[in-house]
C-alpha positions in Angstrom: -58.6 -55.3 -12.4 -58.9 -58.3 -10.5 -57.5 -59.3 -7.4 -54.8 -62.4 -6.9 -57.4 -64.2 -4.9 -60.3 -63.8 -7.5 -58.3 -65.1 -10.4 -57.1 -67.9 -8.0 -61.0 -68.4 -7.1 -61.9 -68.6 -11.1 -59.3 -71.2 -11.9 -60.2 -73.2 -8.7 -64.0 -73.2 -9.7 -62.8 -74.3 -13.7 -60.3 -77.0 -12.3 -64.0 -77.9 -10.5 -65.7 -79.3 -13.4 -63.4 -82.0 -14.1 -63.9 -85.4 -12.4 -60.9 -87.2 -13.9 -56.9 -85.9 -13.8 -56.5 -86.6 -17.6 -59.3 -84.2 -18.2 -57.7 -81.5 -16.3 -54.7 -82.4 -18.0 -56.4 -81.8 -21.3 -57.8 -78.1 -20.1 -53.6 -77.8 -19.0 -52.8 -78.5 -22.6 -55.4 -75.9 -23.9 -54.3 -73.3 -22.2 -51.1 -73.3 -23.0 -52.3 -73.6 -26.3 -54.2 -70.2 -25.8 -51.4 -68.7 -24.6 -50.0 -65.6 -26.2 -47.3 -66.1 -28.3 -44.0 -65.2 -26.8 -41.4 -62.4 -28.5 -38.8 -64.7 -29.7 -36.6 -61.6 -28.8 -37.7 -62.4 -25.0 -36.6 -66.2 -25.6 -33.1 -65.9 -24.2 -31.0 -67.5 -21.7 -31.6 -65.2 -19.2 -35.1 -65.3 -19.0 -35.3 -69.2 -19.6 -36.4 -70.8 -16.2 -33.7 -73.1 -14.5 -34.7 -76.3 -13.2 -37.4 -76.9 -15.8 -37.3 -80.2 -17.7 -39.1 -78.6 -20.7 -37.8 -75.5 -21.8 -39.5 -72.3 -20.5 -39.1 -69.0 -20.9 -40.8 -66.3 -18.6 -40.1 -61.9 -19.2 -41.7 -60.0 -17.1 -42.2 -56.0 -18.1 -43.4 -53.0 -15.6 -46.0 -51.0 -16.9 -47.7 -48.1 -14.7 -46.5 -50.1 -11.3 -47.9 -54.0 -12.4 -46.0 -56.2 -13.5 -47.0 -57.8 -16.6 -45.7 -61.6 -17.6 -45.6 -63.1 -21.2 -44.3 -67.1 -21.4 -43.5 -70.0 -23.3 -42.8 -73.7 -23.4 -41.7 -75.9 -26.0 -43.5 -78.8 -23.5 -47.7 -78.2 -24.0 -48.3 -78.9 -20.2 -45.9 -76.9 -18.6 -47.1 -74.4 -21.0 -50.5 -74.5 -19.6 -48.8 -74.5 -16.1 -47.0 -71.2 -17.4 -50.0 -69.7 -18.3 -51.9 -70.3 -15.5 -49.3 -68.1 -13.6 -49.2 -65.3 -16.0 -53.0 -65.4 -15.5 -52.8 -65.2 -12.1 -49.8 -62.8 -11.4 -49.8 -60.4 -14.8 -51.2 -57.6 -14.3 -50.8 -57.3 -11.0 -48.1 -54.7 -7.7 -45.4 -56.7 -7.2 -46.3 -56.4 -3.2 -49.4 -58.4 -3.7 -47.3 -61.3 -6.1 -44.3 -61.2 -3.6 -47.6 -61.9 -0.5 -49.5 -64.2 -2.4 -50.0 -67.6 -1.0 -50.9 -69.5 -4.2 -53.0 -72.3 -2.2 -55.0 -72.5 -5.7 -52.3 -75.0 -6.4 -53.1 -77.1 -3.7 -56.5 -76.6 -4.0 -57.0 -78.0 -7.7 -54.3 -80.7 -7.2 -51.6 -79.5 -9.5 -48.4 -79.9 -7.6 -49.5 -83.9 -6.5 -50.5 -84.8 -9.9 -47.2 -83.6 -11.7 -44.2 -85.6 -12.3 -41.3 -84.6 -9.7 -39.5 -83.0 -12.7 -42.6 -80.9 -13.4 -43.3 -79.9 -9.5 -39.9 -78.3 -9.7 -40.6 -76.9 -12.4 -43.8 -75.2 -11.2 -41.2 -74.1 -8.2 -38.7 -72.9 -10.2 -41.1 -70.8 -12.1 -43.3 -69.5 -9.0 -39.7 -68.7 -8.1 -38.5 -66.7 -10.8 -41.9 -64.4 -10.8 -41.2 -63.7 -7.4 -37.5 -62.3 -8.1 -39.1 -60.0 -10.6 -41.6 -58.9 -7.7 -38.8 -58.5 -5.8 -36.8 -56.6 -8.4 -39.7 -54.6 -9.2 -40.2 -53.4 -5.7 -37.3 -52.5 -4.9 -37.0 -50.5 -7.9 -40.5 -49.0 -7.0 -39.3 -48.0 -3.6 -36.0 -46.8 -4.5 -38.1 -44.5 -7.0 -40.4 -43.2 -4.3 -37.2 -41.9 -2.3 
């Protein structure tokens, strides 16, 4: 399995290749088209990101100690936004989510080249990942008690 940082790395050398912003919106909008189909069971209120213009959905479920993310949009670039952060953080201990420093976002430009409805967005949903981390280590710990 591969770390945070490597998956951060691969996405940083894809976003690479493009010269132009519209062409790294394009490879947004493809993968959110990749992405997984959600469980229209998971598509509830609770699990429906606040502060998102679009509507998105994000359920997280533990498995063996990782956290594993599945997500959906009804908007195709904050789609691909959602599944570059299930790339990056399913799969993975909630320690290493909850100490991640995410500078991938920086580095490929993301957060400056989104509308200020979107950059909350990407907030609110970095945010809600990290509750589940948080959940999920606390439940962890309590277990190991």
């Amino acid at each position: 399995m591969k770390t945070i940082a490597e998956i951060e790395r691969e996405i940083v050398d894809e976003f690479a290749i493009f010269d132009e912003w519209v062409d790294k919106y394009a490879y947004l909008i493809e993968i959110g088209s990749g992405l997984e189909g959600m469980d229209e069971a998971h598509k509830t209120e609770e699990n429906l990101i606040k502060g998102c213009q679009s509507r998105v959905w994000f359920h997280a479920e533990m498995k063996d100690g990782r956290l594993y993310f599945t997500a959906d949009s009804d908007a195709l670039i904050t789609k691909g936004i959602a599944g570059l952060l299930t790339r990056v953080f399913s799969g993975q201990v909630p320690g290493d989510i909850l100490s991640a420093d995410l500078k991938f976002i920086d580095e490929i430009g993301l957060e400056q080249h989104l509308s200020p409805t979107r950059s909350n967005g990407l907030l609110s949903m970095i945010k809600q990942i990290r509750m589940y981390a948080l959940a999920a280590d606390a439940s962890l710990k309590s277990e190991m008690k």
